[in-house]
N, C-alpha and C positions, 0 to 999 in steps of 0.2 A: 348600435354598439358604442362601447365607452371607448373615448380618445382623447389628447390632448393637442388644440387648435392655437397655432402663433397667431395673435392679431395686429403686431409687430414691436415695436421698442418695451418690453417688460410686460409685456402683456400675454400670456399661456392660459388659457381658460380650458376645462376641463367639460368634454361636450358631449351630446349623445346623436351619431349620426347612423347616416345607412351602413349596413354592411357590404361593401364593395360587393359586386359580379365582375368577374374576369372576364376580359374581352377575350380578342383572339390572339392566341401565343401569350396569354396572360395565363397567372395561376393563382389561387387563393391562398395564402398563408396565415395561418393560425398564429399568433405571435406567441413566442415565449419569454422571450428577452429582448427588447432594444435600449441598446447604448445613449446617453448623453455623450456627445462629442463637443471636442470645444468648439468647432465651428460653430452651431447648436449655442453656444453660450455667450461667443461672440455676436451672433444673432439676437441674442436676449436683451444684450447689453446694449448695443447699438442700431437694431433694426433693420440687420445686413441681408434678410432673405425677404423675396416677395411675398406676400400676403393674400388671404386669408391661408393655410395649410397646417396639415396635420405635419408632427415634425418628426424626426427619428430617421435616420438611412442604415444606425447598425443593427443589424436583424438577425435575429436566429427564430427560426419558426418550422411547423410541419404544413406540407401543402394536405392544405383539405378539400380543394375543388381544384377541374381542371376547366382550361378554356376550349376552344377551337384551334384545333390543327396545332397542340402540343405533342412533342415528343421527343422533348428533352429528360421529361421527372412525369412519377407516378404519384398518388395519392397516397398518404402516409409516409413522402419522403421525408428527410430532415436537410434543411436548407439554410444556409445565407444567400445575402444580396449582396454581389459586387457591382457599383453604381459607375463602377470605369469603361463604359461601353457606348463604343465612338460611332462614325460615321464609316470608317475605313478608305473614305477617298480626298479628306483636303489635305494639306501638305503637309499638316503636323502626323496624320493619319500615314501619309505615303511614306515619309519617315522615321515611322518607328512609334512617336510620341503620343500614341493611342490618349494619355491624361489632357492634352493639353487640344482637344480636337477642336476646331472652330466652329463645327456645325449641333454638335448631337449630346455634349456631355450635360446632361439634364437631369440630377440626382432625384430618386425620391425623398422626401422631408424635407424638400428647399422649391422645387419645381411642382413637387408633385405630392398629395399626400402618401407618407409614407407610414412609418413602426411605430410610433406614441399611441397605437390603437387596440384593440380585439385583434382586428385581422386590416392586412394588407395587401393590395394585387400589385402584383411582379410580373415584371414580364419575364421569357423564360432566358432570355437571351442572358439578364443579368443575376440566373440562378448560379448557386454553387454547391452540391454538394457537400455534406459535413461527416467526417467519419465518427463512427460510434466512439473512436476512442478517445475523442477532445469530449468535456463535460457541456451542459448547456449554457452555465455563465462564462465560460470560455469562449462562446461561438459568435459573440459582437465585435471582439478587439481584433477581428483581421484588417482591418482599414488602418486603425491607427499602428499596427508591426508592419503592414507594407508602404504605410507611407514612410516610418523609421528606416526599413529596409531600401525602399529606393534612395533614400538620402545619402545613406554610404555606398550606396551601388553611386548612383550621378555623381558627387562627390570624387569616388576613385580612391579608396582608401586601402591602403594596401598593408599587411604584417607589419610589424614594427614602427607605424608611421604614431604620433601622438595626439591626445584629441580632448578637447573638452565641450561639455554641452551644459549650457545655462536652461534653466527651466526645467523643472521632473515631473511634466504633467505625462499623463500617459504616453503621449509619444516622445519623449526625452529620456522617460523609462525604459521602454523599447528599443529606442538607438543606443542606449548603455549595453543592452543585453547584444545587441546587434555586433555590436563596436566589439564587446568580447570576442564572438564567436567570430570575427573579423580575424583577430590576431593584434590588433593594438600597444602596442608597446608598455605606454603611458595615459590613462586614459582621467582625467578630471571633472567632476562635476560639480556644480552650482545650484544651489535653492536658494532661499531667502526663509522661505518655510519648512520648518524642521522634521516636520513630519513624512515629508515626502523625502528630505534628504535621509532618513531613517531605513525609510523604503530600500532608499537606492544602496545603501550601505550593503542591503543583502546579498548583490550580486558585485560586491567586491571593486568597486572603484579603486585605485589608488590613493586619490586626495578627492576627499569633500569638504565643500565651503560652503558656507550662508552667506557669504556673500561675495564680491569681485574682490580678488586679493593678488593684484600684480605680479609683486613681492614671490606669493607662495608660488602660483603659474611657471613665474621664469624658473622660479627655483628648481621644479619639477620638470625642466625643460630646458635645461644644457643653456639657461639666459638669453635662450633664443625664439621662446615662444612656440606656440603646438601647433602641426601640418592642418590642423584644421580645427574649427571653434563651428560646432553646430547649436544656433543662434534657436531655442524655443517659445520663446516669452513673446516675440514682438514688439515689447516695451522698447519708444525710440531712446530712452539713455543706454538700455543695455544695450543696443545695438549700436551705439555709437559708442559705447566702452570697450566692444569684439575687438577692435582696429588695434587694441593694446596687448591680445594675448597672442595674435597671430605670427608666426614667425615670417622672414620677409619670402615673398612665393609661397605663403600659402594662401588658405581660404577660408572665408564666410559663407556658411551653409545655412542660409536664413530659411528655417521650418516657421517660427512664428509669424503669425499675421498681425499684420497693424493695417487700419483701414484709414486714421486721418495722418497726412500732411505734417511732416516736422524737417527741420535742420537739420541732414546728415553733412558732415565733415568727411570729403572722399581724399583729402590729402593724406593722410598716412597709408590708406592702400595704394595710391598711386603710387605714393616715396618707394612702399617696400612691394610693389608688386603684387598684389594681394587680387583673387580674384573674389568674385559674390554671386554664389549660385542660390537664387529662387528652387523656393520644393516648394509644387503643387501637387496634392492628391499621389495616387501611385498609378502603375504601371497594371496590365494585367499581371504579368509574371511574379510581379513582388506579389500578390495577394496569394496568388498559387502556390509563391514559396512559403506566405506568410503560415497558411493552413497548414502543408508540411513540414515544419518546423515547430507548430503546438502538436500537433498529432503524434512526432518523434520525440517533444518529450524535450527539444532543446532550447527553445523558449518560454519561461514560467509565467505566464500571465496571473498565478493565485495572487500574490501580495499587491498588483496593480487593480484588481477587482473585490472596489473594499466596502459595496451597499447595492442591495437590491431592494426596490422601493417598489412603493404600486403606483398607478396613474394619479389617485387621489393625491398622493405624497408629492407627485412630483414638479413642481414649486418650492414648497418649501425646504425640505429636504432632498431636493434632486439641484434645480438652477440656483437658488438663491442659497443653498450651502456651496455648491462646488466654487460657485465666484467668491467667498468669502477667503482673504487673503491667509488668513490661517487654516483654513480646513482640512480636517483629517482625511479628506474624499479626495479619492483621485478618479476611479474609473466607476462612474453610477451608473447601475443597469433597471432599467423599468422594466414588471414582471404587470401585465395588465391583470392578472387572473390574483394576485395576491392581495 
């Protein structure tokens, strides 16, 4: 079967391998759609997952084989992968924090070959059902709305409170939407790239900016800066720009990753009391919510899902457009069959 294999730093070669056999409590899935995530393209860029591996963890597919001792899903189901599935006994486990588990969080398309393929084996454990009434390009982006989603859940963001998010890559689009349905008072966003800030216009921000603009912030913000700045970029000057829109007690909700070493300045959160919460990955619950919330219709994933390419394509028009600093791509989905 045709897939595409990381070899690591810029390297996706387009391959022809076996087709998977399900082990035991494993299942065959047919793929229909997997997602380009930016972890996936931070990968690209810097050689951030282990190697050799088929890559892809957002998946929307029908099982077409079963394994041994299933009896979770039948043949002909329509499925996703939720890749948040822990150990249940170490101490992030015992408390709650099933994403953050020490032992077992082992993703497919990073650990494992995963969705850049024909077909993928899942195990049944990290199946999820998909109701008829979400579309099939709709059925990858529940990772990046529940990682959105957990960010305003940890976070603690309550009616009325004010908020801005730098960066509108899918998941900064999806905390916008979030942040609405939240109750948000005042809500601001940030691109540099006009096209995505275009995007986000459709679900009614307040103020949008291209770029960091103090001035407009305070302005929109009683000169006291927003109860929260959810940080998407990773980029370390934005990140050490956050400290200027923050009011004093509030918070930096760092979603983007940066993986090298730079000079943060932690004096202005100290001065005003500012806290900085890390988001990794999500929660079960957030993805459970995430599903029920396309399904009812109160999350619009169409305008964030804006190219469907085929495996052949995806280089050039899938990793090497979506990193291009202007690109009109936000959320690229690979169809292997197209």
């Amino acid at each position: 079967m045709k897939a595409a294999k990381y070899m690591g730093k810029e390297e996706l070669s387009i391959v022809d391998i076996p087709k998977p056999t399900p082990k035991e409590k494993e299942v065959l899935v047919k793929v229909k759609h997997t997602g380009i995530c930016g972890t996936d393209l931070e990968a690209y860029k810097t050689g951030l997952y282990p190697v050799p591996v088929v890559m892809g963890h957002e998946i929307l597919g029908v099982v077409e084989e079963i394994g041994e001792n299933v009896k979770k899903c039948k043949i002909g189901d329509r499925v996703t992968y939720n890749g948040s599935i822990s150990c249940g006994q170490c101490p992030s486990c015992l408390r709650g924090d099933y994403n953050i588990c020490y032992d077992e969080f082992r993703e497919l398309g990073i650990y494992k070959d995963g969705g850049f393929a024909e077909y993928v084996a899942i195990p049944t454990e990290c199946l999820v059902a998909v109701p008829d009434s979400i579309p099939d390009k709709h059925g990858t982006i529940f990772e990046q709305l529940a990682t959105g989603l957990q960010s305003i859940r940890v976070a603690g963001v309550n009616m009325g409170d004010t908020a801005v998010i730098i960066g509108l890559g899918t998941i900064g689009q999806f905390i916008l939407q979030g942040l609405k349905l939240a109750g948000v008072k005042k809500l601001i966003v940030i691109d540099k790239n006009p096209n995505r800030l275009e995007i986000a216009k459709k679900f009614n921000p307040d103020v949008a900016l291209k770029k960091i603009a103090i001035g407009k912030i305070k302005g929109a913000t009683n000169r006291r800066g927003a109860d929260y700045v959810f940080e998407c970029t990773g980029r370390p000057a934005v990140i050490n720009a956050s400290s200027s829109l923050i009011r004093k007690g509030g918070s930096l909700i760092q979603v983007g990753i940066s993986d090298t070493p730079f000079n943060f300045n932690f004096l202005p959160f100290i001065m005003s009391q500012n806290r900085i919460q890390g988001i990794y990955a999500w929660h079960p619950r957030d993805f459970e919510f995430a599903i029920d919330l396309i399904a009812r219709k109160m999350i619009d994933p169409d305008p964030i899902v804006t190219n469907i390419i085929s495996i052949d394509d995806i280089v050039e028009k899938g990793f090497k457009e979506a990193i291009k600093p202007d690109t009109k791509e936000i959320k690229i989905l690979v169809d292997p069959y197209k």
